[in-house]
Chimera marker file (.cmm) of the C-alpha trace (Angstrom):
<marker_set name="trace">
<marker id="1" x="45.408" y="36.675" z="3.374" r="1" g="1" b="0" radius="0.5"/>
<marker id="2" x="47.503" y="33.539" z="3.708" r="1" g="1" b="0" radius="0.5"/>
<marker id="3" x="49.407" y="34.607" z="0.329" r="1" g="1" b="0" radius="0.5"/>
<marker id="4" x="50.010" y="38.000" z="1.148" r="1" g="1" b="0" radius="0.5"/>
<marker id="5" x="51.687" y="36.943" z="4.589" r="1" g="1" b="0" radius="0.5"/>
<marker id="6" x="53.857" y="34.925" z="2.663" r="1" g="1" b="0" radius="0.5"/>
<marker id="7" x="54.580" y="36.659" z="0.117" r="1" g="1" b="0" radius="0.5"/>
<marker id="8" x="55.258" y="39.554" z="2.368" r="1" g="1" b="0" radius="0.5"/>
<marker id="9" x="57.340" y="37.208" z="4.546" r="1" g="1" b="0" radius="0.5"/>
<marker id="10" x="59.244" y="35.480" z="2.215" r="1" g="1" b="0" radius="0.5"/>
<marker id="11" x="59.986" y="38.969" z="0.517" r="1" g="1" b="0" radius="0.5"/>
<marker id="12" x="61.479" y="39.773" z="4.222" r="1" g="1" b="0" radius="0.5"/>
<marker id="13" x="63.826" y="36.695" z="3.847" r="1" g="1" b="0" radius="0.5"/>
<marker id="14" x="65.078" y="37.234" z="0.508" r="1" g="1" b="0" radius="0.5"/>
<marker id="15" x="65.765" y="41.108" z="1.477" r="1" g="1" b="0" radius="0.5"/>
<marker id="16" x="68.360" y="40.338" z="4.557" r="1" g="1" b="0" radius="0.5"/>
<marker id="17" x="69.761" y="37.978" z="1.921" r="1" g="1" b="0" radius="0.5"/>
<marker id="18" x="70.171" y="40.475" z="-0.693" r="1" g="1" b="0" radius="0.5"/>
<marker id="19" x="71.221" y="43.153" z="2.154" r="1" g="1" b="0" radius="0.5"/>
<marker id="20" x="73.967" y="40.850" z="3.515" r="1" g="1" b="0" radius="0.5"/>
<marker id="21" x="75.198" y="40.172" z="0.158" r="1" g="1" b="0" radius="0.5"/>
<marker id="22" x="75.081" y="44.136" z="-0.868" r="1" g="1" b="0" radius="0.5"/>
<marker id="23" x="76.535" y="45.330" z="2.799" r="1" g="1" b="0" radius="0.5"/>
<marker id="24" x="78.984" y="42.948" z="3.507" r="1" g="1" b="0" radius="0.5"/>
<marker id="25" x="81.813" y="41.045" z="2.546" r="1" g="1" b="0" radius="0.5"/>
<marker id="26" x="79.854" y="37.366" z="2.300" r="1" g="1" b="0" radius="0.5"/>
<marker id="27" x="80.013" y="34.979" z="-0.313" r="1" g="1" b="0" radius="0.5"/>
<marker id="28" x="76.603" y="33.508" z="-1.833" r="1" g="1" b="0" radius="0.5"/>
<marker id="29" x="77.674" y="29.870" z="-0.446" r="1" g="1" b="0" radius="0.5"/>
<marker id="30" x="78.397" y="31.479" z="3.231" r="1" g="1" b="0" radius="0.5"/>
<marker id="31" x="75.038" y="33.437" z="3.012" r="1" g="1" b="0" radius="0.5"/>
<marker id="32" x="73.197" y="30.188" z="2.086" r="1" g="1" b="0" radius="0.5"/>
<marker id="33" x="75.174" y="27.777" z="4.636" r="1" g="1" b="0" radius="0.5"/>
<marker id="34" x="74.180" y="30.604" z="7.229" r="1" g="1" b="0" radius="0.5"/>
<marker id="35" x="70.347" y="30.244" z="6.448" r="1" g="1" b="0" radius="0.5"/>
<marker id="36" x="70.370" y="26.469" z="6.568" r="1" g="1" b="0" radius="0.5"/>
<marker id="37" x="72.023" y="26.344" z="9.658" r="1" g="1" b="0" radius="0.5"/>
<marker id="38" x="69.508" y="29.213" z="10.952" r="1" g="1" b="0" radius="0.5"/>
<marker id="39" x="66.976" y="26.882" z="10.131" r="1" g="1" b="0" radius="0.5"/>
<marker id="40" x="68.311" y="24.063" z="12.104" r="1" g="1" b="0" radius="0.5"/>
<marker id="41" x="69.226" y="25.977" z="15.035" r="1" g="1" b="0" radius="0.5"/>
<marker id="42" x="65.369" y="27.615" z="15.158" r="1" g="1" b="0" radius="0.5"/>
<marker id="43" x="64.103" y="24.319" z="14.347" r="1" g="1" b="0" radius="0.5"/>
<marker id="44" x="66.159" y="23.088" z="17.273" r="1" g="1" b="0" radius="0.5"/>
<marker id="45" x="64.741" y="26.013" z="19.756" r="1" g="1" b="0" radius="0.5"/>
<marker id="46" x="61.227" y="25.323" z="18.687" r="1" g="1" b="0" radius="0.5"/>
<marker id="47" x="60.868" y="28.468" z="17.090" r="1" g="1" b="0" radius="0.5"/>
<marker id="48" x="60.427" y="27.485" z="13.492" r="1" g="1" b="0" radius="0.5"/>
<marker id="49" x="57.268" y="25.559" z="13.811" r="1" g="1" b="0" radius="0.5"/>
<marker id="50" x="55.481" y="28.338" z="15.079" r="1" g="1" b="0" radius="0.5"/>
<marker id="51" x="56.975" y="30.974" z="12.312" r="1" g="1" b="0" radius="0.5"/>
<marker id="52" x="55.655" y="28.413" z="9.766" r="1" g="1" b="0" radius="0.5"/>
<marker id="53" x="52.440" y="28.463" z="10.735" r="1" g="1" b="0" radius="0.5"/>
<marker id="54" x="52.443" y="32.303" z="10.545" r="1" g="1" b="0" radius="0.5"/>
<marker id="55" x="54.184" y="32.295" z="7.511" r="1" g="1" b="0" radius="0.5"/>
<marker id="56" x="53.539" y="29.458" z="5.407" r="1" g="1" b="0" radius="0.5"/>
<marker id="57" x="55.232" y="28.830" z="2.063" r="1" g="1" b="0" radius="0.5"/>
<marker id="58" x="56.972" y="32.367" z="2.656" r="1" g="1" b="0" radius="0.5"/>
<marker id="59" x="59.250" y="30.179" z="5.568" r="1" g="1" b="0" radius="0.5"/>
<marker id="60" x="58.944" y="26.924" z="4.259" r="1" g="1" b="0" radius="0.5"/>
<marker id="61" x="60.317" y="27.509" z="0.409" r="1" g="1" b="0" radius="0.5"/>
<marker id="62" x="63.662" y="29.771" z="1.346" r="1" g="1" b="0" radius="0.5"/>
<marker id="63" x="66.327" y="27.666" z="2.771" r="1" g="1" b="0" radius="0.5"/>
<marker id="64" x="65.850" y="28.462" z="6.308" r="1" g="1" b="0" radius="0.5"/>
<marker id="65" x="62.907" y="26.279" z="5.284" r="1" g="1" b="0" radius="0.5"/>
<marker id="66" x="65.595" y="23.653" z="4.209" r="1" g="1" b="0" radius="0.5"/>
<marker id="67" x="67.332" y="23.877" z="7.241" r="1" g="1" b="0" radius="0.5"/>
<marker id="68" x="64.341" y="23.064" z="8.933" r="1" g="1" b="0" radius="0.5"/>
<marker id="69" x="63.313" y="19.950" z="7.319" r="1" g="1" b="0" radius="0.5"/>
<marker id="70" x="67.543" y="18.683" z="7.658" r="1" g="1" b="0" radius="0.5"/>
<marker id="71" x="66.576" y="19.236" z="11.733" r="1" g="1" b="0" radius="0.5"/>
<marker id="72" x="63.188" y="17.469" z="11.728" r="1" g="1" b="0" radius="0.5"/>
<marker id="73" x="64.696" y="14.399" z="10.205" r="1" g="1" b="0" radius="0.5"/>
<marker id="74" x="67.842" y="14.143" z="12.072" r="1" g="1" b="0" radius="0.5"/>
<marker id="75" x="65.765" y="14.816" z="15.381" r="1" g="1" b="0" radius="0.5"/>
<marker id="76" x="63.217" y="11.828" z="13.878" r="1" g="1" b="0" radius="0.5"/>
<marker id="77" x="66.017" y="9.135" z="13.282" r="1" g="1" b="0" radius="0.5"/>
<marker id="78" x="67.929" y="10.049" z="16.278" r="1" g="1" b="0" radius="0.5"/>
<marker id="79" x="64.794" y="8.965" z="18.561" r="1" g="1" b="0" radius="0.5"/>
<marker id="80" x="63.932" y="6.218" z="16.290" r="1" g="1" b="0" radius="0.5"/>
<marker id="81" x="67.749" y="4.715" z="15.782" r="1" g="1" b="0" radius="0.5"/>
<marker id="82" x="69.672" y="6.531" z="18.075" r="1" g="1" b="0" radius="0.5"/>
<marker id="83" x="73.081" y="7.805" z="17.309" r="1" g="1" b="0" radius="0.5"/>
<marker id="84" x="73.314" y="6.414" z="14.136" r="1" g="1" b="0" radius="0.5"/>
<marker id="85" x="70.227" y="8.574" z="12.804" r="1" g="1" b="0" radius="0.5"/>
<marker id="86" x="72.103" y="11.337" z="13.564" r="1" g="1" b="0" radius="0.5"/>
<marker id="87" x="74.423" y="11.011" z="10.234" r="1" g="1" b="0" radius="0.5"/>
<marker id="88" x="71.146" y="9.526" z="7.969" r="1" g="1" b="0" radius="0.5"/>
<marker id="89" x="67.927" y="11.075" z="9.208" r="1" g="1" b="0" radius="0.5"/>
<marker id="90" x="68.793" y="14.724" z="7.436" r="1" g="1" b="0" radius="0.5"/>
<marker id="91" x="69.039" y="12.793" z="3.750" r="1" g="1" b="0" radius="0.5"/>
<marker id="92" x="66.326" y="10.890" z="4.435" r="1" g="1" b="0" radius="0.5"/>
<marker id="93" x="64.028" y="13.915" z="5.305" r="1" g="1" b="0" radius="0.5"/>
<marker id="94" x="65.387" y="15.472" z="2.704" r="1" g="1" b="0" radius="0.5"/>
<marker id="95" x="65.643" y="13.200" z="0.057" r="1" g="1" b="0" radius="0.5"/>
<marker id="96" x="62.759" y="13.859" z="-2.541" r="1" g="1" b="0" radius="0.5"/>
<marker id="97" x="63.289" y="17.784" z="-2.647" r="1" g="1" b="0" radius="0.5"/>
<marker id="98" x="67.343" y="17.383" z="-3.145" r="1" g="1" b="0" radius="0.5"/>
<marker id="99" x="65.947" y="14.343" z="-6.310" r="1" g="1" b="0" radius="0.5"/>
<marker id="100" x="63.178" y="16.133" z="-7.583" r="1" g="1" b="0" radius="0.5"/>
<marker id="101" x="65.969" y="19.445" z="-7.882" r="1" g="1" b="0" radius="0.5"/>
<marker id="102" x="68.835" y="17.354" z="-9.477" r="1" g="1" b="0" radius="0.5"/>
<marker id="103" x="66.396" y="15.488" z="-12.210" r="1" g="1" b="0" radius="0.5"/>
<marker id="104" x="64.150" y="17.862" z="-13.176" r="1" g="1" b="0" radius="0.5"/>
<marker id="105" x="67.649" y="20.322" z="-13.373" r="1" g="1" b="0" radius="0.5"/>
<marker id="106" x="68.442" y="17.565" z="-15.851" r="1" g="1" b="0" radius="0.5"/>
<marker id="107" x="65.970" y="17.709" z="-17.923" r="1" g="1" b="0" radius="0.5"/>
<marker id="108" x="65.889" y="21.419" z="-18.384" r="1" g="1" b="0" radius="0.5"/>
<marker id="109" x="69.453" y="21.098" z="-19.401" r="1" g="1" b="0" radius="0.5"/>
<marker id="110" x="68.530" y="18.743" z="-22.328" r="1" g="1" b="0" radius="0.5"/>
<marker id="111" x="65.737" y="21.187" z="-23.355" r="1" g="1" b="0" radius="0.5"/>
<marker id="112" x="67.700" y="24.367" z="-23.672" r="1" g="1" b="0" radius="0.5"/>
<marker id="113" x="70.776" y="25.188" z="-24.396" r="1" g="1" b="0" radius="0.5"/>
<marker id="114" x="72.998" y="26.448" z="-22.339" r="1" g="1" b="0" radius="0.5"/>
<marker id="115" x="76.085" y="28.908" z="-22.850" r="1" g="1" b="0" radius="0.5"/>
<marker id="116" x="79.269" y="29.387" z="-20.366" r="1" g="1" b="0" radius="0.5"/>
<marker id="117" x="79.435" y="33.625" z="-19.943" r="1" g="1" b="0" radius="0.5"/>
<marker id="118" x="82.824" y="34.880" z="-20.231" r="1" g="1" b="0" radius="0.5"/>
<link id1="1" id2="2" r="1" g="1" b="0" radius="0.2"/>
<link id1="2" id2="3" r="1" g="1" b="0" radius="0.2"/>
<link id1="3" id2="4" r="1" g="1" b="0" radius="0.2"/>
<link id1="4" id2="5" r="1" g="1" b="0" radius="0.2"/>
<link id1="5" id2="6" r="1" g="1" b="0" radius="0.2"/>
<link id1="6" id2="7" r="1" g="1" b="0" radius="0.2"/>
<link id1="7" id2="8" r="1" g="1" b="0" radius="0.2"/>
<link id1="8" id2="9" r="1" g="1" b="0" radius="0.2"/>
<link id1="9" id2="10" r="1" g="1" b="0" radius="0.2"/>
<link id1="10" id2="11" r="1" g="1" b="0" radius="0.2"/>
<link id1="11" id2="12" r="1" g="1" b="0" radius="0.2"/>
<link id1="12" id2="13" r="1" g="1" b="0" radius="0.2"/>
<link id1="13" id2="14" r="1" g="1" b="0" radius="0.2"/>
<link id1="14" id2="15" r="1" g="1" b="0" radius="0.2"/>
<link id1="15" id2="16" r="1" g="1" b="0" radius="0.2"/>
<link id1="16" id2="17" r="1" g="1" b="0" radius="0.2"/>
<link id1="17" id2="18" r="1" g="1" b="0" radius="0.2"/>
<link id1="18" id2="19" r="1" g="1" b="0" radius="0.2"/>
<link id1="19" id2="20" r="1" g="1" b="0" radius="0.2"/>
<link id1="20" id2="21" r="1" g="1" b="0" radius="0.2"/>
<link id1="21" id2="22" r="1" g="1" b="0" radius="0.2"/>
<link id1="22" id2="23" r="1" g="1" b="0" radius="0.2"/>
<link id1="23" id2="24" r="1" g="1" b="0" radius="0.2"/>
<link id1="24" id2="25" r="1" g="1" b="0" radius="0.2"/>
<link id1="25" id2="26" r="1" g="1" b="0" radius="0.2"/>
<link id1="26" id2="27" r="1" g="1" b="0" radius="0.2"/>
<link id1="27" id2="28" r="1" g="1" b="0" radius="0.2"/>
<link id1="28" id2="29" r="1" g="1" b="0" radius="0.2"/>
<link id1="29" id2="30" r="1" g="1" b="0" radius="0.2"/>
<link id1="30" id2="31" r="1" g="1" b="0" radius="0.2"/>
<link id1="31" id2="32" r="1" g="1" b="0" radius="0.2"/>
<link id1="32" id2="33" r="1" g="1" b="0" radius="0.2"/>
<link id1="33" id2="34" r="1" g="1" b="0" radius="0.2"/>
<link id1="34" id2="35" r="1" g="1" b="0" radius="0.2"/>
<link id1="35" id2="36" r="1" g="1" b="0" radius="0.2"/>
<link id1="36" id2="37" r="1" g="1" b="0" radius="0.2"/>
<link id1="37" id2="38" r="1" g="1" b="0" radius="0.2"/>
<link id1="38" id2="39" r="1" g="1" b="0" radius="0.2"/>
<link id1="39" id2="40" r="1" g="1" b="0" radius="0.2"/>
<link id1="40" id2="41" r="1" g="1" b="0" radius="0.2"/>
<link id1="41" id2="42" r="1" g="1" b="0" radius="0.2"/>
<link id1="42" id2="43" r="1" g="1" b="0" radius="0.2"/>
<link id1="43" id2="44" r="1" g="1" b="0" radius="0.2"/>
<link id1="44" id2="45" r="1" g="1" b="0" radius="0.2"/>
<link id1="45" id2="46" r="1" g="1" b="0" radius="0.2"/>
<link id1="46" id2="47" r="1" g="1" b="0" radius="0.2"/>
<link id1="47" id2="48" r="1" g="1" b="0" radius="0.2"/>
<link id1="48" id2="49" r="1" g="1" b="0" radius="0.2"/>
<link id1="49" id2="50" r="1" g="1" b="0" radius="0.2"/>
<link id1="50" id2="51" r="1" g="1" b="0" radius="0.2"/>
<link id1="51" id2="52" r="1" g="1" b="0" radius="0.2"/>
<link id1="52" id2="53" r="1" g="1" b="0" radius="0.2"/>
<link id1="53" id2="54" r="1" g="1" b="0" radius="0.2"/>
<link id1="54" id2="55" r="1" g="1" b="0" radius="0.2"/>
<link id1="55" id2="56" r="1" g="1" b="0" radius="0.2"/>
<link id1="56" id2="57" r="1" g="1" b="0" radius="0.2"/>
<link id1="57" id2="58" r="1" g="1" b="0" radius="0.2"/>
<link id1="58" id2="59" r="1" g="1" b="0" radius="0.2"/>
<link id1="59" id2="60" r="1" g="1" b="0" radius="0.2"/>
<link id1="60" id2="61" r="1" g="1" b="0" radius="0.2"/>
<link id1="61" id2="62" r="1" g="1" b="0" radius="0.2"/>
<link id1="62" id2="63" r="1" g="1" b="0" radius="0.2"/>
<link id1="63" id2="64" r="1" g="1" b="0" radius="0.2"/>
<link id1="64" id2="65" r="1" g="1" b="0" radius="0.2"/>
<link id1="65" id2="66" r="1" g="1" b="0" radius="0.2"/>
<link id1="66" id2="67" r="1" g="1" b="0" radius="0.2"/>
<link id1="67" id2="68" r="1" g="1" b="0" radius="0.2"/>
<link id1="68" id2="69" r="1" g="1" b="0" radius="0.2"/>
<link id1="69" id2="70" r="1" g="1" b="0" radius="0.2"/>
<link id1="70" id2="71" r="1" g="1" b="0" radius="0.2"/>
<link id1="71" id2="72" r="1" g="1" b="0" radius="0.2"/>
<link id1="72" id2="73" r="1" g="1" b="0" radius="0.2"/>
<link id1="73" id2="74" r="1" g="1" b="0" radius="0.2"/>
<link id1="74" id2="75" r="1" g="1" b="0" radius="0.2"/>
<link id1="75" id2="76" r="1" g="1" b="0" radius="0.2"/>
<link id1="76" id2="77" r="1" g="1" b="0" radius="0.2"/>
<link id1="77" id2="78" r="1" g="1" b="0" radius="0.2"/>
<link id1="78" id2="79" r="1" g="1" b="0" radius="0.2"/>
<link id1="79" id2="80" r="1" g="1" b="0" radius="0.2"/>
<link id1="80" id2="81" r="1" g="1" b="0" radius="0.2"/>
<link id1="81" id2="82" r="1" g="1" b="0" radius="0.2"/>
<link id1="82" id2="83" r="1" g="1" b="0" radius="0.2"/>
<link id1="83" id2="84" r="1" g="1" b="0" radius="0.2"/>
<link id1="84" id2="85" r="1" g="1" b="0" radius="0.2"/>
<link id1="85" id2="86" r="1" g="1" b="0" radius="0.2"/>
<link id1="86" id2="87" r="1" g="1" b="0" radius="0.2"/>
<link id1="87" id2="88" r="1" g="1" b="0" radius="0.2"/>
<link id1="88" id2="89" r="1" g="1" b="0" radius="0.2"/>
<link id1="89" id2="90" r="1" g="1" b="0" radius="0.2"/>
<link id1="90" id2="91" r="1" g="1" b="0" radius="0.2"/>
<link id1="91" id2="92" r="1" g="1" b="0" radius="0.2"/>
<link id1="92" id2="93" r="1" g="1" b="0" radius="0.2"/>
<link id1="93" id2="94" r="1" g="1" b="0" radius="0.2"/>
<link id1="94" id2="95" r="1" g="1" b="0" radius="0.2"/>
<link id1="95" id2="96" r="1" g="1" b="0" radius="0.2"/>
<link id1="96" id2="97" r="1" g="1" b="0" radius="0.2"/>
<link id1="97" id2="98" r="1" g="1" b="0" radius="0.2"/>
<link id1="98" id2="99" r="1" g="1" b="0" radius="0.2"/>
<link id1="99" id2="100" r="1" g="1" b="0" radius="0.2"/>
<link id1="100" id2="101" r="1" g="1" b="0" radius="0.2"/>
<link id1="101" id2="102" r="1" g="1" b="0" radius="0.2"/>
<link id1="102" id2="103" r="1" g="1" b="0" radius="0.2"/>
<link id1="103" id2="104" r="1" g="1" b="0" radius="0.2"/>
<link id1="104" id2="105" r="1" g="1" b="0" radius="0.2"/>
<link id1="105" id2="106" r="1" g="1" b="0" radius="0.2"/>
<link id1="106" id2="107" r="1" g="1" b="0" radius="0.2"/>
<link id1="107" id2="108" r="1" g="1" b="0" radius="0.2"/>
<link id1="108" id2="109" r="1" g="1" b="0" radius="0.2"/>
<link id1="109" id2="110" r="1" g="1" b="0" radius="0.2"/>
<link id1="110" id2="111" r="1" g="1" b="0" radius="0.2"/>
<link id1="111" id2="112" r="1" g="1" b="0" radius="0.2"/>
<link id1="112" id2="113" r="1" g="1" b="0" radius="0.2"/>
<link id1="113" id2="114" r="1" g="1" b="0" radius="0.2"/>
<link id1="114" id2="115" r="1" g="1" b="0" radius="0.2"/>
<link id1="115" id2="116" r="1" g="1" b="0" radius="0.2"/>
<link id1="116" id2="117" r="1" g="1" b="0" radius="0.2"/>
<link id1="117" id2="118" r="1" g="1" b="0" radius="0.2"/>
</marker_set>
């Protein structure tokens, strides 16, 4: 059952995505800055946690999921450090997923080869 929620819950996500693209005016990088910063503002109202426990990988994977983890770091440092963990506890928190995206990106590149479209 776990799957199917999200599956069915991710699915949700991605279609308000693909419905704000469609319907409106938005750019892809506005509709993505808007679902990080969703993230960090639910993350900030203590809704998130409990939507991720509903949903699962279905909240955790999109980038609201993203904005979530950029929240739970900067809220982490700031108590540890104080004001200074304000500006390094998001890249610490999110450090591995960001790597893991750029290097593996990296080595896909070298295995295939890819063409500019015109």
């Amino acid at each position: 059952m776990d799957y199917i929620i999200a599956f069915l819950i991710g699915g949700a996500i991605c279609a308000v995505v693909q419905i704000l693209l469609d319907k409106t005016k938005m750019l892809p990088g506005r509709v993505m800055v808007l679902l990080v910063c969703t993230g960090s503002v639910l993350g900030a109202l203590h809704i998130y946690k409990p939507f991720l426990k509903f949903a699962g990988a279905g909240a955790s994977v999109p980038l609201l999921g993203f904005g979530n983890v950029l929240w739970e770091g900067m809220k982490k440092a700031i108590d540890a450090e104080g004001f200074l963990g304000l500006f390094k506890g998001g890249f610490t928190a999110c450090a591995v997923g960001v790597s893991a995206a750029l290097i593996f990106s990296y080595l896909v590149s070298w295995i295939f080869d890819s063409k500019m479209r015109k």
